[in-house]
C-alpha positions as CSV (number, residue, x, y, z in Angstrom):
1,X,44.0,26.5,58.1
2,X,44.8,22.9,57.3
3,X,46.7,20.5,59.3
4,X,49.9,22.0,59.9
5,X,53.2,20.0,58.4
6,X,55.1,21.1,61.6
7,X,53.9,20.5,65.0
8,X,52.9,23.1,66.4
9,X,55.3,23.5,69.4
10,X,54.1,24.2,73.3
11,X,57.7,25.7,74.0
12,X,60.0,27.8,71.9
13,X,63.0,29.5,72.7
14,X,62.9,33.3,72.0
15,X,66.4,34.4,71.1
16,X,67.1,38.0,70.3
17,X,68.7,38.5,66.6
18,X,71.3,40.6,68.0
19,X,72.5,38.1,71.2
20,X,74.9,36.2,68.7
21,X,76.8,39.2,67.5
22,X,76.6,40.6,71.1
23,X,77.8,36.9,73.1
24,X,80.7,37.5,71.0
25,X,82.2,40.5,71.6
26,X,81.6,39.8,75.5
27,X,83.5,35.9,74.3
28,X,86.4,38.1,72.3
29,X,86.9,40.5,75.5
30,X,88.8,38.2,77.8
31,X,86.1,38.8,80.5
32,X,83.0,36.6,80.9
33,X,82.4,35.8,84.0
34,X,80.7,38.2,86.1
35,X,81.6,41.3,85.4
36,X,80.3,44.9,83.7
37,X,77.8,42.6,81.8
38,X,75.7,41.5,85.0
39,X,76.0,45.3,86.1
40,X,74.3,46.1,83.1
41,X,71.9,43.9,83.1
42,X,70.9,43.8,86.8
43,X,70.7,47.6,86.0
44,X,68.2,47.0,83.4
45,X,66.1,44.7,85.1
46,X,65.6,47.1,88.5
47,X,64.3,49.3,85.7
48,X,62.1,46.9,84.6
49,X,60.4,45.9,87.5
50,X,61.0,49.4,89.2
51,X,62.7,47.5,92.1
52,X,65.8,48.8,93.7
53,X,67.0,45.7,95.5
54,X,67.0,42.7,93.2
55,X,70.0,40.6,91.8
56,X,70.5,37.6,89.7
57,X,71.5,34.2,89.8
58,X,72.6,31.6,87.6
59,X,69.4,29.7,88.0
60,X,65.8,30.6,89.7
61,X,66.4,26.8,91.5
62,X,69.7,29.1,93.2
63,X,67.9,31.7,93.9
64,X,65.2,30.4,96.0
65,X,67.7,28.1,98.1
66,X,69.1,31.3,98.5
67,X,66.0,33.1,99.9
68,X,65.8,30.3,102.3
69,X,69.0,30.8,103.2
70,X,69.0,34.5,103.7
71,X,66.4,34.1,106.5
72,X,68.8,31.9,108.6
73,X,70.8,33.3,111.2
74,X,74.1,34.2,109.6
75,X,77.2,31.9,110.7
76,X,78.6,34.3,112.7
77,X,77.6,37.0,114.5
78,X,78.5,40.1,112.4
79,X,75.1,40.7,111.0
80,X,73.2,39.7,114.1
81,X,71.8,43.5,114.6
82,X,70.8,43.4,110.8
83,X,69.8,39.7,111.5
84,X,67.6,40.7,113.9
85,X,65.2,43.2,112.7
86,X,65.0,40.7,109.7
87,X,62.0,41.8,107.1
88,X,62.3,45.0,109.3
89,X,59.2,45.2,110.6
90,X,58.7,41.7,111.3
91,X,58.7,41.7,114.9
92,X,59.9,38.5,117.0
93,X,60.8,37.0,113.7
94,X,62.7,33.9,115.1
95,X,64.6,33.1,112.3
96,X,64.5,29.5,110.6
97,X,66.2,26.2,111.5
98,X,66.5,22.9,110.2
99,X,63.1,21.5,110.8
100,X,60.9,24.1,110.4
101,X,57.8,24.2,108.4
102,X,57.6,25.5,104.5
103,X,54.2,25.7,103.5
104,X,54.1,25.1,99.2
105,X,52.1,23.9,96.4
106,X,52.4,20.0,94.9
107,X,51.2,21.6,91.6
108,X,55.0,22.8,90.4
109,X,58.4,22.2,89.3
110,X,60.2,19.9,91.7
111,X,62.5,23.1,91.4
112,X,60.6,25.1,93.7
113,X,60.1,22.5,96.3
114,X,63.6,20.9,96.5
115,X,65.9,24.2,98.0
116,X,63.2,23.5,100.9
117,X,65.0,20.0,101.7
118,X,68.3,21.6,100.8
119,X,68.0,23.8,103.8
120,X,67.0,21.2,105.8
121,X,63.4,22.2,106.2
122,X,60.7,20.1,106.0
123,X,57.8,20.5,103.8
124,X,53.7,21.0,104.4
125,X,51.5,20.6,101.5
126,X,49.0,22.8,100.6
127,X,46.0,21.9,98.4
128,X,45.1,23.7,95.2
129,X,42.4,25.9,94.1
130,X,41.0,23.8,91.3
131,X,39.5,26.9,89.4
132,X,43.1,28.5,89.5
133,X,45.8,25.9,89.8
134,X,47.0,28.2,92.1
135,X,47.5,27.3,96.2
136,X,43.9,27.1,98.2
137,X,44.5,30.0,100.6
138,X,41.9,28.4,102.9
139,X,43.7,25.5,102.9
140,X,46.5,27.4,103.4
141,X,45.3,28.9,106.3
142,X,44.0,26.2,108.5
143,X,47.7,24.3,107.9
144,X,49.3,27.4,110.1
145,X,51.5,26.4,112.8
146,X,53.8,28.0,115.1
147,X,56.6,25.7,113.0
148,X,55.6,27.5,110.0
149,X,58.1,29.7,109.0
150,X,57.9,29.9,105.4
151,X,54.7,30.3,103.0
152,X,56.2,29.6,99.5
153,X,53.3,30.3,96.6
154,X,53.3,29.9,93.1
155,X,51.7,31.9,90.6
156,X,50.7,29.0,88.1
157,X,51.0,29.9,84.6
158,X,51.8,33.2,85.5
159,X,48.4,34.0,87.0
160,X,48.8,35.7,90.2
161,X,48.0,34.7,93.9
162,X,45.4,36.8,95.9
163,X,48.4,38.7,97.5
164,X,46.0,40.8,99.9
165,X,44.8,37.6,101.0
166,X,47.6,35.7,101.7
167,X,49.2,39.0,103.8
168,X,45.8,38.6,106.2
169,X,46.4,34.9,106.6
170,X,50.1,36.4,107.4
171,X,48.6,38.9,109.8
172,X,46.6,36.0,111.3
173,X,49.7,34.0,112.1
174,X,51.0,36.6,113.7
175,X,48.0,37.1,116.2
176,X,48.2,33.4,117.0
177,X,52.0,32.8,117.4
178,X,53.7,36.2,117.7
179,X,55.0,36.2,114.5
180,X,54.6,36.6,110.6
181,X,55.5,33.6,108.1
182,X,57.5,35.1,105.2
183,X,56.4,34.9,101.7
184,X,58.7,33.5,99.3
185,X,56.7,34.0,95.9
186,X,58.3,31.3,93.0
187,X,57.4,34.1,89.9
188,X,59.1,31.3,87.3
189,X,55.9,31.5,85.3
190,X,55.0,35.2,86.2
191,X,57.6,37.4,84.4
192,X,55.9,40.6,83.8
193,X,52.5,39.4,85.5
194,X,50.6,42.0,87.2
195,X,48.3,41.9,90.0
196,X,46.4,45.4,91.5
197,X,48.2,47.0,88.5
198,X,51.8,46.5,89.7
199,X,54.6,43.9,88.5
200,X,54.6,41.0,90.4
201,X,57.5,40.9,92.8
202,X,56.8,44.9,94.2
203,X,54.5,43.3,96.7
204,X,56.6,43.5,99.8
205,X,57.9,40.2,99.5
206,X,60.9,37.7,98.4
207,X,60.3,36.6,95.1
208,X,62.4,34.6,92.5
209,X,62.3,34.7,88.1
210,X,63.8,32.6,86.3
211,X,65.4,33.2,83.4
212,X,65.7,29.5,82.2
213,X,65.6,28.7,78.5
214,X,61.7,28.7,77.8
215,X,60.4,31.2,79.5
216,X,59.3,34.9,78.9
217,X,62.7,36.3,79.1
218,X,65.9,33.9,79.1
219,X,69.8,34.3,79.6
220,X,70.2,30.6,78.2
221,X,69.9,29.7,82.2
222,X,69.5,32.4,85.2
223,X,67.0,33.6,88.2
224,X,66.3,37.1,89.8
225,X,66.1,37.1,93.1
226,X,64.1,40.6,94.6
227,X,64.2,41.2,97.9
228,X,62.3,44.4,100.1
229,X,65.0,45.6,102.1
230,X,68.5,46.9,101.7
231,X,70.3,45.1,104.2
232,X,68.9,41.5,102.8
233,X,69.9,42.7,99.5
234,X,73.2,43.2,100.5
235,X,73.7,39.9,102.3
236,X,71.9,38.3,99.1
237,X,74.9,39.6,96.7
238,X,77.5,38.6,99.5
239,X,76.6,35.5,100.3
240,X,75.2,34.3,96.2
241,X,79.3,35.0,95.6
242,X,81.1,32.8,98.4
243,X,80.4,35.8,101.0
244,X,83.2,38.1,98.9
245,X,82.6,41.5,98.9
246,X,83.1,42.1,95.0
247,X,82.6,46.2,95.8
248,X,84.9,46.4,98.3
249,X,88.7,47.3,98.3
250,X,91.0,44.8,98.3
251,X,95.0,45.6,97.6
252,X,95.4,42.7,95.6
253,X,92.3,42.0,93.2
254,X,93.1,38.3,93.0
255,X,92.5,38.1,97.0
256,X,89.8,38.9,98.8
257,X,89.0,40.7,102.2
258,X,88.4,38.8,105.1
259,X,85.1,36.9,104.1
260,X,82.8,37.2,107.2
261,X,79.8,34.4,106.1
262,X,80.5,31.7,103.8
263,X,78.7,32.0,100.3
264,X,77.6,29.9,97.5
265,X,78.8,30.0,93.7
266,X,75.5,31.4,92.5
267,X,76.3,34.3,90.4
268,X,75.5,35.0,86.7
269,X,78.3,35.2,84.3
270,X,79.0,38.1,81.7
271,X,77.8,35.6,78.6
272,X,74.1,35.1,79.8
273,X,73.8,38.6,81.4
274,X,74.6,39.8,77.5
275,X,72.2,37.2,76.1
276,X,69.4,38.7,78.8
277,X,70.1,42.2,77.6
278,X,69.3,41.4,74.4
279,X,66.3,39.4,75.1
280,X,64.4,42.0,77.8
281,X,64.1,44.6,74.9
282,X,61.6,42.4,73.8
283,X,60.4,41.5,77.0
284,X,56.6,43.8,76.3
285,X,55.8,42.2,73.1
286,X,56.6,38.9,74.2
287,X,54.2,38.9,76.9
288,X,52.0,40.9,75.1
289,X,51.6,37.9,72.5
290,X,51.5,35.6,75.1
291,X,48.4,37.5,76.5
292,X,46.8,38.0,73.4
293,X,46.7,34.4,72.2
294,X,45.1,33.9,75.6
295,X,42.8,36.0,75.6
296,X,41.3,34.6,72.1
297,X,40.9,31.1,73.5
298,X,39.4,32.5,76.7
299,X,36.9,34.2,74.0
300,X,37.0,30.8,71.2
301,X,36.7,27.8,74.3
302,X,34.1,29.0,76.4
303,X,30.7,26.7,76.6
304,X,32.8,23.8,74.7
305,X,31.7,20.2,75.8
306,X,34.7,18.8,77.8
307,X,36.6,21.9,78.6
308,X,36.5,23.8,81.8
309,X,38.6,26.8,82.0
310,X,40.1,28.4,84.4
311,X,39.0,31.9,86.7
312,X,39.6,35.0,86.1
313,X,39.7,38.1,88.1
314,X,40.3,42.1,87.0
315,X,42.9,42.1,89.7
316,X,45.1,39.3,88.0
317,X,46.8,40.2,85.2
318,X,48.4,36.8,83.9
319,X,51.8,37.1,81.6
320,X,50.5,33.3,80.8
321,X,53.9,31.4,80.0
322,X,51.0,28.4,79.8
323,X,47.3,28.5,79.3
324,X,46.2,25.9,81.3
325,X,42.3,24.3,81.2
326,X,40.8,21.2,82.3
327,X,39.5,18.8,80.0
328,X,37.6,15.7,80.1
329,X,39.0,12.1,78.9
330,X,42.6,14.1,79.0
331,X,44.2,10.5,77.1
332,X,41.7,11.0,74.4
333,X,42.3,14.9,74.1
334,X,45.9,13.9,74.1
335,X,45.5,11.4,71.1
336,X,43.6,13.8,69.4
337,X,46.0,16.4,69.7
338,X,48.9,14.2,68.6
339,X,46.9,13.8,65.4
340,X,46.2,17.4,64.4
341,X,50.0,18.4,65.1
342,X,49.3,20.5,68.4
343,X,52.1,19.5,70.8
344,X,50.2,20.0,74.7
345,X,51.2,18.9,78.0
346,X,50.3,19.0,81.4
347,X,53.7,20.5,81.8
348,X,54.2,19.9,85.5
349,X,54.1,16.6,87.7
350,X,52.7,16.7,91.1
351,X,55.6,16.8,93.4
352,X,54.2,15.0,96.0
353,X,54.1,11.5,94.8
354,X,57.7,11.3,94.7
355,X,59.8,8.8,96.7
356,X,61.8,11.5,98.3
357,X,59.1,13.5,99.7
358,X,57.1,10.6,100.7
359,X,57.4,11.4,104.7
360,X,55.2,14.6,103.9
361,X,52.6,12.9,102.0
362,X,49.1,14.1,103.1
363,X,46.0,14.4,101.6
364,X,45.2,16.9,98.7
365,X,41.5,16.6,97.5
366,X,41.6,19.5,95.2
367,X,44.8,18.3,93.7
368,X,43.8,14.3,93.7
369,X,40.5,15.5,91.8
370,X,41.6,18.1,89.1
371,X,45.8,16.8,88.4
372,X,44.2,14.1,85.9
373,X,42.3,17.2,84.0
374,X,44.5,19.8,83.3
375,X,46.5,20.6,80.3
376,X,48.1,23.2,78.6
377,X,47.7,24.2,74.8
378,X,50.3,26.3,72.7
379,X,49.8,30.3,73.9
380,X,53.2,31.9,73.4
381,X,54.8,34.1,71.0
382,X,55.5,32.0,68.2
383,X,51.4,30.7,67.7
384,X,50.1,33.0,64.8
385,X,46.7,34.2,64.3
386,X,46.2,31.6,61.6
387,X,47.4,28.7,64.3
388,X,45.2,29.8,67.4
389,X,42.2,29.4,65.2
390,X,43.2,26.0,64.0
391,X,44.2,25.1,67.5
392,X,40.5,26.2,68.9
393,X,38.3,24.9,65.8
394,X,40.2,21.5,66.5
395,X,39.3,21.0,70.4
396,X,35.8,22.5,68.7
397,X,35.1,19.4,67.1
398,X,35.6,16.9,69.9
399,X,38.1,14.2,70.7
């Protein structure tokens, strides 16, 4: 293949040729905000994932300041005997407050680590695992602390954490201090990601999608937020709709039931629900692509001069939203790139050098070493056979 006219693009948006028509019969019917649509598609997505207790949001950002907000103590005390067996079998959970501990990863959106100051938490940094991206769960493990409420892990690129291992460091905890950390799991990259054979977010804890424009599966902008237990779930659709019971009677349908804890405006509306619909029946052979082209530069890049990729382990099935590698003289790879039309990025800052976080700055040797490496190449559905090669024989050659 010769030097493409076009770019060839790290990001796409994958819309579904039927949304259009679809968006607007749900714009012609009067009703679009959420209604029968998010039903629908909430429906559709518990069969997805085979998950019974999982809702959505309007963004994955809303979603995890909701999960954070969940395990508060309600502002009343009407759920205090739900409240209190919270994450059921999580005995002596004492429940967050302002101040307490979130353990999470530099190496993200700021959009993971910014509901942790919006619930008034503070934030410990955990170094990475430079052969992964993903959190060092040793690290992880000797930054444990009786303030530590919260472990908040990202699967990077869609590769997925050692799960098992993170629930010993859990089980650790609670030796030590008398109770379990929760696990928040930020899935933004990880739709459809597998790890042990089952869908990430079916792994007994909180986890959030998103459904934002680029990834796997988007409703123009939206999260999922998957909870594993009933009565959180319940709360969780409350409380993401100003704490108004939407299932509940009410003799006038314009007001609502005495409201019992205050809520948020974090719903979905019946527009992006539709355009989600429409986009998860292609969900498999998105990801499938995605995979795919991964797999042939895992095959075409090994042994290059320059490139170092990243592990891989028969337990951790990536849905790779990126495909991430380390590379050597990254401002030369970057030039060179720039000149053979293949658009690549590092994709995400490191959170922790910015002026708002600067009281938890600490000192990340993993992350300090590897952040001027990494880079991502185009993997997703829209890079043909014909463009992966040209993409592979064009780092082949040197930069």
């Amino acid at each position: 293949m010769n030097k493409p006219k076009n770019k060839i693009p790290l990001f796409k948006v994958f819309m579904s040729p039927t949304a259009k028509d679809k968006v607007g019969e749900v714009l012609d019917s009067g009703y679009i905000g959420q209604g029968p649509k998010v039903d629908k598609f909430e429906s559709k997505l518990k069969n997805y994932f085979n998950h019974d207790y999982l809702f959505t949001t309007n963004a994955g950002t809303s979603a995890l300041h909701l999960a954070l907000h969940l395990l508060k103590k309600p502002n009343n005390n009407y759920q205090d005997n739900v409240y209190q067996g919270l994450i059921y079998t999580n005995v002596n959970w004492p429940g967050i407050n302002e101040g307490d501990e979130v353990l999470a990863t530099s190496m993200t959106c700021t959009a993971t680590n910014w509901p942790i100051l919006a619930n008034g938490l503070k934030i410990k940094w955990v170094d990475i695992d430079p052969t992964t991206l993903n959190m060092d769960l040793d690290d992880l493990a000797r930054k444990i602390t009786p303030k530590t409420k919260v472990i908040m892990p990202v699967h990077w690129g869609g590769y997925p954490m050692d799960l098992d291992k993170i629930n010993e460091i859990q089980d650790k905890a609670f030796s030590m201090y008398g109770f379990k950390p929760l696990v928040i799991e930020d899935c933004a990259h990880a739709f459809g990601s597998k790890y042990k054979g089952k869908r990430i977010g079916n792994h007994g804890n909180i986890a959030m999608f998103s459904l934002q424009a680029i990834k796997h599966v988007t409703s123009v902008d939206g999260g999922i937020l998957s909870v594993p237990y009933k009565e959180l779930y319940n709360r969780g659709k409350l409380v993401r709709w100003y704490g108004i019971d939407r299932e509940g009677d009410r003799k006038d349908f314009r007001c609502e039931a005495d409201v019992l804890e205050w809520g948020f405006k974090f719903h979905m509306n019946d527009v992006c629900a539709t355009v989600g619909i429409e986009n998860l029946k292609h969900a498999d052979d998105i990801i499938t692509k995605h995979q795919d082209n991964a797999a042939y530069y895992d095959k075409h890049l090994k042994n290059i001069p320059g490139v170092t990729l990243l592990k891989r382990h028969k337990d951790c099935e990536s849905a790779f939203w990126i495909y991430s590698m380390l590379v050597d003289n990254r401002e030369g790879f970057y030039k060179y790139m720039d000149e053979c039309n293949i658009a690549v990025s590092q994709v995400h800052e490191r959170n922790d050098k910015h002026t708002c976080v600067k009281e938890f700055q600490t000192h990340l040797p993993n992350l300090d070493k590897t952040i001027g490496k990494v880079v991502n190449i185009p993997v997703g559905w829209w890079v043909t056979k014909e463009e992966r090669e040209y993409i592979v024989n064009c780092i082949k050659k040197g930069w």
